[in-house]
C-alpha positions as CSV (number, residue, x, y, z in Angstrom):
1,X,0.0,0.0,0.0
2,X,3.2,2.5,0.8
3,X,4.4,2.3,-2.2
4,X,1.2,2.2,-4.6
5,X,0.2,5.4,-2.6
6,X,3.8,6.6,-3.1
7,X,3.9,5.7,-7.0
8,X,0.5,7.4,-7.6
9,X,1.1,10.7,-5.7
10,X,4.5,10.8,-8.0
11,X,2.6,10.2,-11.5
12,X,0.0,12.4,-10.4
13,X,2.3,15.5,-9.7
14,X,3.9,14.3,-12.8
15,X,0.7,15.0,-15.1
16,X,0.1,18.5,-12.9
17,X,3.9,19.6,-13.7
18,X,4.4,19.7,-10.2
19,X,8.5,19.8,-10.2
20,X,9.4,16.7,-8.7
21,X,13.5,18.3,-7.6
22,X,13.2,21.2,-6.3
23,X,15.3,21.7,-3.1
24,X,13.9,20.0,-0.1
25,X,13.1,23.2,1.8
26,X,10.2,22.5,4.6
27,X,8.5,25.6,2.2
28,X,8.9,23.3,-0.4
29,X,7.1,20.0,1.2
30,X,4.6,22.1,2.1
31,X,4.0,23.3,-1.2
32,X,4.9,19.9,-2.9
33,X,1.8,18.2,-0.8
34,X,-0.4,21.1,-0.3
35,X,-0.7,21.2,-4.6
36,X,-0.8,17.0,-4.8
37,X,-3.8,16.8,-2.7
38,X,-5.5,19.4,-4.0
39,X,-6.7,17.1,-6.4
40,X,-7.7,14.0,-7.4
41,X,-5.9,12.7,-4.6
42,X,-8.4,15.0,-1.9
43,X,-11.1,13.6,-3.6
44,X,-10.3,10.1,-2.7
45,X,-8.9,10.4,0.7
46,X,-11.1,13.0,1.8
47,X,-14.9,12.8,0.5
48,X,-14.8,9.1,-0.7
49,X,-12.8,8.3,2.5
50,X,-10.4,5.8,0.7
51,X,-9.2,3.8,3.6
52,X,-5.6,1.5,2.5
53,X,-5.4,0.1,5.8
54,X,-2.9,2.7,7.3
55,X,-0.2,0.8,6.1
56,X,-1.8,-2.2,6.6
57,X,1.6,-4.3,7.3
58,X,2.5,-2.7,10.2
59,X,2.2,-4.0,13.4
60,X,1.2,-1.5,15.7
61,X,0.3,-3.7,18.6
62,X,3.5,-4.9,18.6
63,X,5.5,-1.4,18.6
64,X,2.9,0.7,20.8
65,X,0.4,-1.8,22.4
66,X,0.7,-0.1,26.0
67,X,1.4,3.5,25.0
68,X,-1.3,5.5,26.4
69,X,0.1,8.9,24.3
70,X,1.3,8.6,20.5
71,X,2.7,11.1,18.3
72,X,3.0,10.4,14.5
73,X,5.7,13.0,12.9
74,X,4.5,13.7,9.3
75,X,0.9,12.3,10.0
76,X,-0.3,13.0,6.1
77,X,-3.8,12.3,5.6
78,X,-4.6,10.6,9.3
79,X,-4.7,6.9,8.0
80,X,-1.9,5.5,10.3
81,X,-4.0,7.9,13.0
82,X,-6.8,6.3,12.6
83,X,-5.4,2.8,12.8
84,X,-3.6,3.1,15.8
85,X,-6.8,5.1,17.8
86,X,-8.8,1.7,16.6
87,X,-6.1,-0.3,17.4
88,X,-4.9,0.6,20.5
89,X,-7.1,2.9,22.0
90,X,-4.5,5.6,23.7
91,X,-5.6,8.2,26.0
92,X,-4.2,11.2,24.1
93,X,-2.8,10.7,19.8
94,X,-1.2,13.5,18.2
95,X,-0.3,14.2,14.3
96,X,1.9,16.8,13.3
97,X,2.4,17.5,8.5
98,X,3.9,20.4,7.1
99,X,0.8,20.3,4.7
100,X,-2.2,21.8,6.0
101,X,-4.2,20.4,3.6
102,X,-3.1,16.9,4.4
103,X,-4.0,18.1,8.0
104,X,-7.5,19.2,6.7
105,X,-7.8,15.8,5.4
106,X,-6.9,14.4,8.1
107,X,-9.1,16.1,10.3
108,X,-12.0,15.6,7.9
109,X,-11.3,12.0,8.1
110,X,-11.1,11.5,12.0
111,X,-14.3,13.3,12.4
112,X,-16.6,10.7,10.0
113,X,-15.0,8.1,11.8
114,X,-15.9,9.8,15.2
115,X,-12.3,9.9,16.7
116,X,-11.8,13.5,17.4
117,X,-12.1,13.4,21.7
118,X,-8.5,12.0,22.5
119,X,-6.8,13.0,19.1
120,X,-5.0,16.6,18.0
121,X,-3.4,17.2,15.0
122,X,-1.0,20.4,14.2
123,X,1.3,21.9,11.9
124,X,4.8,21.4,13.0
125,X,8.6,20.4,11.4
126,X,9.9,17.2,12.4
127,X,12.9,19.7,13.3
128,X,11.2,21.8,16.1
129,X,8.2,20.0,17.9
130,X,5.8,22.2,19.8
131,X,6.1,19.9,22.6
132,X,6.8,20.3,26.3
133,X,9.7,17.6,26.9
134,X,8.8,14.2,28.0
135,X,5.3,13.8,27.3
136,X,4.6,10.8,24.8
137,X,5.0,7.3,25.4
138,X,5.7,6.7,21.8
139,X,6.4,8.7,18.7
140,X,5.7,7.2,15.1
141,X,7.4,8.6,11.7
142,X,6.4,7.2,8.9
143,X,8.0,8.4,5.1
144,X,8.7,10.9,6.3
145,X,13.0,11.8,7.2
146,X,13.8,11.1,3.3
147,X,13.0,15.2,3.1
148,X,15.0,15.4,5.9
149,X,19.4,16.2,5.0
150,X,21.9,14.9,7.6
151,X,21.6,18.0,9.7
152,X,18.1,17.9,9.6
153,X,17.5,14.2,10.7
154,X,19.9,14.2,13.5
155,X,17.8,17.8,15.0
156,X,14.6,15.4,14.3
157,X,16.0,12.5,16.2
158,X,17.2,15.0,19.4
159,X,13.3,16.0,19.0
160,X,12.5,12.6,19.6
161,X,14.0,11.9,22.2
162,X,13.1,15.1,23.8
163,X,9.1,14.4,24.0
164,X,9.4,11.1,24.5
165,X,8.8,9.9,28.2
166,X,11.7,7.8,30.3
167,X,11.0,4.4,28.3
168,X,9.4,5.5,25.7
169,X,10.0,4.3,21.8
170,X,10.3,5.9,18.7
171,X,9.9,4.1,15.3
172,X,11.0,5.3,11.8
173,X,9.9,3.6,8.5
174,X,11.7,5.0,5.4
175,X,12.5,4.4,1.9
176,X,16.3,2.3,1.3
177,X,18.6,4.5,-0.9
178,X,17.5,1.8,-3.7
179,X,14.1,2.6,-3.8
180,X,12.4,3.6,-7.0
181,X,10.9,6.2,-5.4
182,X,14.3,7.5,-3.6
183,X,15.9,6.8,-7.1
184,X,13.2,9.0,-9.0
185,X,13.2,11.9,-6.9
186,X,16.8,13.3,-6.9
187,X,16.1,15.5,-3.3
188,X,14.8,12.4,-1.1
189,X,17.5,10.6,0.8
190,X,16.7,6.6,1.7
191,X,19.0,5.4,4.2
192,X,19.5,1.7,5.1
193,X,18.7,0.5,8.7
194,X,22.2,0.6,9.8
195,X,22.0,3.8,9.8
196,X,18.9,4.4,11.1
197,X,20.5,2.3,14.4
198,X,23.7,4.6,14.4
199,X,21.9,7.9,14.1
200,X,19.3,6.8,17.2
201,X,21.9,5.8,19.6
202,X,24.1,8.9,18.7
203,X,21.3,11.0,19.6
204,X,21.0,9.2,23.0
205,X,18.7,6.7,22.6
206,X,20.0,3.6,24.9
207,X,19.0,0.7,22.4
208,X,18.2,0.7,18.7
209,X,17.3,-2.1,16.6
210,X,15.0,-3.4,13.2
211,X,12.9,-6.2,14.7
212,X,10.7,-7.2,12.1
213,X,7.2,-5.7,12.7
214,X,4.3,-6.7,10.0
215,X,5.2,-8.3,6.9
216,X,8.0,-7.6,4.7
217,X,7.9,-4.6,2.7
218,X,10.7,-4.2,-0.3
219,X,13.1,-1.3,-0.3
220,X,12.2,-0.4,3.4
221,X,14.4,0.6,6.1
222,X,13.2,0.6,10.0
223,X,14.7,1.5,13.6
224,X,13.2,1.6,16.9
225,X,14.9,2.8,19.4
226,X,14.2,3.4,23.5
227,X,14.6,6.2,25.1
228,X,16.6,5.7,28.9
């Protein structure tokens, strides 16, 4: 499902002329995902409330089953939100896009499905949280660092670890360097899970592995890493 979404978001911008390698400013997310859903794409996640499953081979049970606060980094259109409020049922779930039409989506979506009493979601950078420190039980990123450079990801990763309670996890899922879609898109970075490991612990997390969690997905790269 990650990667049909993925593939069909890049041929749509394609057909708009959306430029697919412009510098990877957080202006230019913004302005890369704002224009993408504005279209077709709205129409089916929003209105017609196409569902994929929120990256249906995930396990979240396994990565968050007692966290009673989430935060998803990069939340998009709310699907992975709305999996892990049906799925887990935590007290308090927070989503933080760039793109506040993806957020509008979101929101739109979270409201027909009646889950708006414990969940908030905001416009944030992965690079500056508007969080107190300490105050999630789990954070969630999902596609999203490969916008991030080197000096961006690590600033992301301090974030982390900053809201994230004493025991607390954080889990990445990104694109390998030999994606398609990395591969296509000159400005997104895939890393490999090594050094997704490397970069957690050097930003203090105490352990970081890549346990598998959901069925295998091709050209993926994962890390989750606990917080002392």
């Amino acid at each position: 499902m990650a990667m049909c979404y993925n593939l069909g978001l890049e041929v749509t911008t394609l057909i708009w002329g959306i430029p697919l390698n412009n510098p990877e400013s957080p202006d230019d997310v913004r302005s890369f995902y704002n224009r993408a859903m504005e279209g077709p794409l709205r129409m089916l996640f929003g209105p017609l409330g196409l569902q994929g499953g929120g990256w249906p081979l995930l396990n979240l049970e396994r990565l968050f089953g007692d966290a009673a606060s989430l935060l998803e980094v990069g939340c998009g259109q709310g699907l992975l939100l709305e999996k892990a409020l049906r799925r887990l049922k935590p007290r308090r779930a927070v989503g933080v896009d760039l793109s506040d039409v993806m957020l509008e989506i979101a929101w739109e979506r979270l409201k027909r499905r009646g889950k708006t009493e414990t969940i908030q979601v905001a416009q944030a950078e992965a690079t500056t949280l508007p969080f107190q420190d300490a105050c999630f039980d789990g954070l969630l990123s999902m596609s999203m660092i490969e916008h991030l450079d080197e000096r961006a990801l690590m600033k992301f990763m301090g974030e982390a670890r900053r809201v994230l309670r004493p025991g607390g996890r954080l889990f990445v899922w990104s694109f390998s360097p030999r994606s398609p879609i990395v591969l296509a898109r000159q400005t997104m970075t895939g890393r490999s899970s090594d050094e997704l490991r490397l970069l957690a612990i050097q930003a203090g997390f105490r352990e970081a592995r890549s346990p598998r969690v959901g069925l295998p997905f091709p050209f993926s790269s994962t890390v989750l890493a606990y917080r002392e």
